[in-house]
N, C-alpha and C positions, 0 to 999 in steps of 0.2 A: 189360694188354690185348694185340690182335694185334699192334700197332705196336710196344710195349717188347719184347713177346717175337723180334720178329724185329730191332728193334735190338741187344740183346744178343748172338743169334745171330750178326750181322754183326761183332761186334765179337772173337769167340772164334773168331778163327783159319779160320773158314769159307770166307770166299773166296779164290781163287786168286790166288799174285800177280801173275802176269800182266792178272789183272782188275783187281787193285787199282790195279796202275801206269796201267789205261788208266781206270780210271774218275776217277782223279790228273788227268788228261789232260783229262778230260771235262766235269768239275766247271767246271773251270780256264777254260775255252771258255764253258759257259753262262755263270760271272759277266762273262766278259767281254764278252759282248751289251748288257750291263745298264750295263757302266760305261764301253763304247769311246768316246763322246763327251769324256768327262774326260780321258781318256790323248789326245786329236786337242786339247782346246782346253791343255791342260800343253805339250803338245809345240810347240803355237803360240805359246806364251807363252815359252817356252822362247828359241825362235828369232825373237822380236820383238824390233829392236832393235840386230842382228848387225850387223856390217859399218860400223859408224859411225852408219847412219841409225838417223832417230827412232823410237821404240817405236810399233808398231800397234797395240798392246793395252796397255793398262795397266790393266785388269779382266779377268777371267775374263766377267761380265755381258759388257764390250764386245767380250770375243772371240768368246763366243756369238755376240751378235747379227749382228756382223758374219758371222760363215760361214753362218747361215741367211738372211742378207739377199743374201751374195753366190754363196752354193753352195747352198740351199736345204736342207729340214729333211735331207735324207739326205746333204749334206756333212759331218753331225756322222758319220758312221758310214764316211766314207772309210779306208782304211786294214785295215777288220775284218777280210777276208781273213787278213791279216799279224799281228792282234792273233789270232786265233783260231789261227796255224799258231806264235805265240811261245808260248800257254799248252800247245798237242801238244807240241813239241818240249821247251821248260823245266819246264813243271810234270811231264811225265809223267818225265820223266828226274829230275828232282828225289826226286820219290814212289819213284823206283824206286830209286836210290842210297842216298836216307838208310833205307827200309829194309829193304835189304839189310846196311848199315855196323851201323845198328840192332837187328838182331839178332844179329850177327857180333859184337858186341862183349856182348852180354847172356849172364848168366850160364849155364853148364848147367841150371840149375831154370827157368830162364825169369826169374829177376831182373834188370830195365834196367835198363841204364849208370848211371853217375849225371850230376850236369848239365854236368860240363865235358867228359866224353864225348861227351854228346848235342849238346853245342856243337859240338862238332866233327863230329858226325858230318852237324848241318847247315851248317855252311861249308864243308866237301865238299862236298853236298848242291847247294847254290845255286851253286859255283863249278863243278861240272861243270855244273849245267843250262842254266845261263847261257852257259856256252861254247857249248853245243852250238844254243840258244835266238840267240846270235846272229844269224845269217843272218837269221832272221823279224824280227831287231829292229830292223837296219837300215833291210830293207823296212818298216816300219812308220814308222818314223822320217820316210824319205822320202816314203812316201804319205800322210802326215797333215799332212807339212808341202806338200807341190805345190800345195794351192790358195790357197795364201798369195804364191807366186810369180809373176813375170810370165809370163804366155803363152809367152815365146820361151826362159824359163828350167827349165820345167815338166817334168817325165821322164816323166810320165803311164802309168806302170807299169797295166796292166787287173786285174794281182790279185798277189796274192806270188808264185805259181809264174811269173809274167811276170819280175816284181822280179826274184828267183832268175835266171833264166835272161839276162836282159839284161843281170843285176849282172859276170858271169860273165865274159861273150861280151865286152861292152862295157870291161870296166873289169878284170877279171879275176880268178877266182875266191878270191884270197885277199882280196879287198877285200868281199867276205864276212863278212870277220871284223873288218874295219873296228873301230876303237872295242872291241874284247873285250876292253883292259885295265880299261876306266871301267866295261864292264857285269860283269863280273866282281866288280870292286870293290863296285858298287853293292850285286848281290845280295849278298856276303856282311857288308858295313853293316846293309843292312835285316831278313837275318838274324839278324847280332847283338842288334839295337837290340829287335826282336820278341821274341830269346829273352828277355832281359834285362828286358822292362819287360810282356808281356804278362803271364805265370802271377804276376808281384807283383800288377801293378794287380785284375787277377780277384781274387785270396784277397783283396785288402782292400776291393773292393766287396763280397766273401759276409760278411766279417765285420763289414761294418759293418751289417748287418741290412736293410738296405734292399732287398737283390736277391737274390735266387735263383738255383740253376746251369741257368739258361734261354736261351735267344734275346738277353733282353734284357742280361744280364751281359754273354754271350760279344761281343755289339752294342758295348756298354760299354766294356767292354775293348780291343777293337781299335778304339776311335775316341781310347781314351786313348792305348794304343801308338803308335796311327799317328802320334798328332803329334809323338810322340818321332822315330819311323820317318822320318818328313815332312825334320825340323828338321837329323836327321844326314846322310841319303843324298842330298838336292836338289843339295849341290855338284857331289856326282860324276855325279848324274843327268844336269844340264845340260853338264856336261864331255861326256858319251857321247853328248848327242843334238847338241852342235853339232859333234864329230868326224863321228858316222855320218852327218850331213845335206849335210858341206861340199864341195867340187868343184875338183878337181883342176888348175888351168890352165898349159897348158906344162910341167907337170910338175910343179910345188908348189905342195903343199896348200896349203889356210889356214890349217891351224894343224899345228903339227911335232909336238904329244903335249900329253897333258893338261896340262903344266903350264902349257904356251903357250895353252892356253884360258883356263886360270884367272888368267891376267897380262892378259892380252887384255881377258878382261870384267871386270877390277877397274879395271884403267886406263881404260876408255872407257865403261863402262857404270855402275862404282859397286860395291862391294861386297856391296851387298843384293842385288845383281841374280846372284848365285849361286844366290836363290833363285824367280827368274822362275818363276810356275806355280803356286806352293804351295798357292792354296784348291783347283784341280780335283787336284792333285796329293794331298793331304790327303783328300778326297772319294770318290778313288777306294778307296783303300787298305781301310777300315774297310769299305766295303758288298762290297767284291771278296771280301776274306778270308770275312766270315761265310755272301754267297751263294755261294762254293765249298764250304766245308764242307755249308749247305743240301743243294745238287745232290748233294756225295758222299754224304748219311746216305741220300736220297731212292733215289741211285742201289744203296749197298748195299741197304737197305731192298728194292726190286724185286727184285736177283738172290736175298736169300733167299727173295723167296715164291716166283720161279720155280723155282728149283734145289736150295735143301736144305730138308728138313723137319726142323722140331723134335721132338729127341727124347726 
């Protein structure tokens, strides 16, 4: 029908990649309308607990309810600004690196890499976009976490380009980059752990006869990965958001580098608590990936019926 025909089309080198990288960008944004709640109540849970005192959340359930009871239903969407300007800057930079590396490494006939090229070609991939994703992450980081804070501790940022510019002025533009060893780290774990356990788990759901190469598989699939993705990358996750969240008094920080985070919350908090967050952290993962790919087929889909005809 029209729809296969113009999927195929999308798929055979038709659009530009300048479009590609931005509609990479784009995808990336829509899922994250859908799942910004998750990433504010993870980062809460994340940062419950810090400092000595007692845990404020010890559910994901109780951390809901508390930010709608004390910030009301659009507290869960604090932050989006910042979730929205991480998926432009990472995902499209992402999209646009691995493939660039990705054809630059495929053969003159057009044969691709094989897997430990393509391995590499996405921990490049995530380790520049993530660098460069930074900045929004921090902002993100901090705006998700300020309504958790007291009144007089609160930075009450009005949106990321404030974030950006206050972060800058304030505090001074490499603290921008605050924490880019742990987010670096991060993306190219969950890289890993994706390449790794995504395309197995898929071929052994087709093969086991029960699923089809549909919605529901690719669903499947990334809700299995993710828990793999979940169980590896949560250490370093949580290392990155209590570096990028923490504040600087007199001159030293509260924590001197990852490792000191991860001493810090083993000795005072327990050693599970590496993985503060995990069900909206696990939540997010699996419906993010599949609604970005959604938006991007939806998105290619559109540019061929406006722009190329089948021929």
């Amino acid at each position: 029908n029209e729809y296969k025909s113009y999927l195929r089309m999308a798929s055979n080198q038709n659009i530009p990649k300048p479009v590609k990288f931005m509609f990479g960008g784009l995808s990336g944004m829509g899922a994250t309308v859908f799942v910004q709640p998750l990433d504010l109540l993870k980062n809460r849970m994340q940062l419950s607990g810090a400092d000595g005192v007692a845990r404020a959340h010890k559910t994901v359930f109780h951390a809901g309810v508390s930010v709608v009871k004390n910030e009301g239903v659009r507290g869960l969407y604090k932050g989006l600004s910042a979730g929205l300007a991480r998926q432009l800057l990472y995902t499209t930079t992402r999209v646009g690196v691995y493939t660039t590396l990705f054809e630059a490494m495929s053969g003159p006939d057009g044969t691709p890499p094989g897997f430990f090229a393509k391995a590499g070609c996405a921990l490049t991939a995530g380790a520049i976009g993530s660098f460069v994703g930074t900045p929004a992450e921090i902002s993100l980081i901090r705006m998700t976490a300020d309504g958790s804070l007291p009144i007089e501790k609160r930075r009450n940022y009005k949106n990321v380009i404030d974030a950006f510019s206050r972060i800058a002025r304030e505090e001074g533009v490499l603290t921008l980059w605050r924490g880019c060893g742990p987010t670096v780290g991060r993306a190219m774990v969950v890289n890993i752990a994706q390449l790794v356990t995504y395309s197995s788990v898929k071929e052994k759901l087709l093969a086991s006869g029960y699923f089809k190469d549909n919605i529901v598989c690719h669903f499947s699939s990334s809700m299995i990965s993710g828990l793999v993705t979940t169980i590896a990358s949560m250490p370093v996750d949580i290392c990155k958001t209590r570096i990028q969240n923490m504040k600087v008094v007199n001159g030293v920080p509260e924590y001197k580098g990852a490792v000191d985070v991860f001493t810090k919350i083993i000795k005072n908090e327990g050693l599970f608590a590496l993985w503060k967050g995990f069900t909206p952290y696990y939540a997010r993962i699996g419906p993010h990936t599949v609604l970005m790919f959604i938006f991007l087929e939806q998105l290619n889909i559109g540019y061929m019926r406006l722009f190329v005809k089948e021929k």
